[in-house]
C-alpha positions in Angstrom: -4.8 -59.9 -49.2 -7.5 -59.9 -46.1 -9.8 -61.7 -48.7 -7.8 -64.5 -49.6 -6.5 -65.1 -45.9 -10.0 -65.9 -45.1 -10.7 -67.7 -48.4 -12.9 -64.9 -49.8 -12.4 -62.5 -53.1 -13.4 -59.0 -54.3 -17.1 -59.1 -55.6 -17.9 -62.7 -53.5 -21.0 -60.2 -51.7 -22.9 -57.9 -54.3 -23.7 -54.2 -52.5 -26.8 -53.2 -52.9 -29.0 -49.7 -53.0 -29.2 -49.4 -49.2 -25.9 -47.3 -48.6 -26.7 -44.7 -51.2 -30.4 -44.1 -50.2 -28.6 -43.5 -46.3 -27.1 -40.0 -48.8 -30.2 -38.5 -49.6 -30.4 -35.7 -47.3 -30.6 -32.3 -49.2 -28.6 -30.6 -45.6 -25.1 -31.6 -45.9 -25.1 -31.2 -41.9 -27.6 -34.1 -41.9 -25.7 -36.3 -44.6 -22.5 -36.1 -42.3 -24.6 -37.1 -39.2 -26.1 -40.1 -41.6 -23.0 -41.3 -43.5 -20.5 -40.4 -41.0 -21.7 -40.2 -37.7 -24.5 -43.1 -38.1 -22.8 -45.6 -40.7 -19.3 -45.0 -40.0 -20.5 -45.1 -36.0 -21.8 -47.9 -36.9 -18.6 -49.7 -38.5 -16.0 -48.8 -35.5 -19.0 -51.0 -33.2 -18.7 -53.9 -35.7 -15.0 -53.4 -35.9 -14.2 -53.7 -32.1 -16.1 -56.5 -32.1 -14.7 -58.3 -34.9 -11.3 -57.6 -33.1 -12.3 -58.7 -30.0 -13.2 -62.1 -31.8 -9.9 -62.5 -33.1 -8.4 -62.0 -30.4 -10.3 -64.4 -28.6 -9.7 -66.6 -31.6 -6.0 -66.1 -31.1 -5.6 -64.7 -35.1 -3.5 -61.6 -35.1 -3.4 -61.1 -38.8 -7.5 -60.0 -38.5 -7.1 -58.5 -35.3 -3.9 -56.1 -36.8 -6.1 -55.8 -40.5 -9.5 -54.7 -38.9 -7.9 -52.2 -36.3 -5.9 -50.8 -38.7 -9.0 -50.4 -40.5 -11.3 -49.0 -37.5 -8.3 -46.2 -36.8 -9.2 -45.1 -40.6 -12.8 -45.1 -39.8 -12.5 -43.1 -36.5 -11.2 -40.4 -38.3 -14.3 -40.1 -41.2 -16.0 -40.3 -37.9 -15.0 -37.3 -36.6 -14.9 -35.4 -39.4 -18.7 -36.1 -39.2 -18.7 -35.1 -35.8 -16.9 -31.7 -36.4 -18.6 -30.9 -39.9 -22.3 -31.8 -38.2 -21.3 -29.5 -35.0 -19.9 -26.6 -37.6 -22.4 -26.7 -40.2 -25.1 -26.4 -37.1 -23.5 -24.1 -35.3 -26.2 -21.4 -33.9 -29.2 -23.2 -35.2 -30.2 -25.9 -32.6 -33.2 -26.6 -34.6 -30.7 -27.5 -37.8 -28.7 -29.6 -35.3 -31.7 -31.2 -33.9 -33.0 -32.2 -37.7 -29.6 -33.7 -38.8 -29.4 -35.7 -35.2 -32.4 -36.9 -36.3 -31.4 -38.1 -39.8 -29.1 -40.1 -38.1 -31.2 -41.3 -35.2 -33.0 -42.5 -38.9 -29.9 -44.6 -40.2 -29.0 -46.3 -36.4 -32.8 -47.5 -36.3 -32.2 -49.1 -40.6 -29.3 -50.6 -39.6 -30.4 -51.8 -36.4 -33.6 -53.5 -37.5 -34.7 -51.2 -35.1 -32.8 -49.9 -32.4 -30.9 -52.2 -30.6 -27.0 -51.8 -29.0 -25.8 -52.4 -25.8 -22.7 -52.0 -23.4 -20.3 -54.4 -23.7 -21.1 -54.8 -20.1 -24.9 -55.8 -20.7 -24.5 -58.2 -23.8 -25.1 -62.3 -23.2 -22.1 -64.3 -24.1 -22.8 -67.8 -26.4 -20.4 -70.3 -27.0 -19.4 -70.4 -30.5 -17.3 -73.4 -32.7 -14.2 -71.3 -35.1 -11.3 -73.3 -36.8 -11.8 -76.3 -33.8 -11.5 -73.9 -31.2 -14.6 -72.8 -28.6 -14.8 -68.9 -28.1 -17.2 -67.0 -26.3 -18.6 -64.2 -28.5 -20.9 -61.4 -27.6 -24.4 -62.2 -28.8 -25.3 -58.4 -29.7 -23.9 -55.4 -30.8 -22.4 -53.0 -28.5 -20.9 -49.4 -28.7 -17.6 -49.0 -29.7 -17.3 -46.3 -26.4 -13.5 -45.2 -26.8 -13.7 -45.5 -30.3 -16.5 -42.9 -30.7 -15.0 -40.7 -28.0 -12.1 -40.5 -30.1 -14.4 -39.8 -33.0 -16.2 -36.9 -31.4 -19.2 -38.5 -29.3 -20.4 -37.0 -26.0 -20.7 -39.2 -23.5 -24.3 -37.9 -23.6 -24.4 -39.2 -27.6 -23.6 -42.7 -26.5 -25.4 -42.5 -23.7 -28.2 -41.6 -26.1 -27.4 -44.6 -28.1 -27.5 -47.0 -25.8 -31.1 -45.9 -23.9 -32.7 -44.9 -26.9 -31.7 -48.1 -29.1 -32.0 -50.7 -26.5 -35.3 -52.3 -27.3 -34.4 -54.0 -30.9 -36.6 -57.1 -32.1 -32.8 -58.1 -33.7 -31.7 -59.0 -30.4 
């Protein structure tokens, strides 16, 4: 229903390869930290800021669909964050090779690293349905939504000095 409310259908983007190759870790702790932690980390970012955009664009029907949407993703989130933590538990070297499995999938999907605070991000003026809105140019941590998902504040933290230097932005 989303889809035709924004004059879109079911197939209009083909998927490609990209998300399956992010599953080819033989440790299932580093396939959680990849697919969970990294994508799905990924997808609550995009999805606050999607809702932010609606908000600002003053249509309630995307901002309700896509937080509806980021609540379900919080939750694979933290599965990812409590299966990563149990699988490793005892073998910081294991831990340290599945954090870096996902450090892998942040830097693909970032063109290299590259997120920010909201409170660092440039602002542009942008032209939806008539209306001017100002939109973050840049993407930027979902904070509360990957607390509730099992981040540290030392994980974000992590995320945001170590993947601050991206050519994307």
């Amino acid at each position: 229903k989303l889809l035709e409310y924004v004059g879109s259908y079911y197939g209009e983007f083909p998927e490609g390869e990209v998300l399956w190759s992010c599953t080819q870790a033989e440790d299932p702790a580093a396939r959680v930290a990849g697919i969970n932690r990294g994508l799905e980390g990924l997808a609550c970012d995009v999805f606050e800021q999607l809702i932010r955009i609606a908000q600002k664009m003053g249509d309630s029907v995307i901002e309700r669909s896509v937080d509806y949407v980021l609540a379900d993703e919080i939750t694979h989130v933290r599965m990812g964050s409590q299966w990563m933590r149990k699988l490793t538990e005892g073998d910081p070297e294991r831990f340290k090779r599945a954090q870096e499995f996902q450090d892998r999938i942040d830097e693909l999907f970032n063109f290299g690293p590259g997120r920010k605070r909201i409170e660092d991000v440039d602002h542009v003026k942008q032209r939806v349905n008539e209306k001017e809105i100002e939109i973050d140019a840049g993407l930027t941590i979902a904070r509360e939504a990957r607390l509730l998902a099992g981040f540290t504040e030392e994980e974000i933290d992590r995320l945001v000095k170590g993947f601050g230097k991206s050519a994307a932005y």
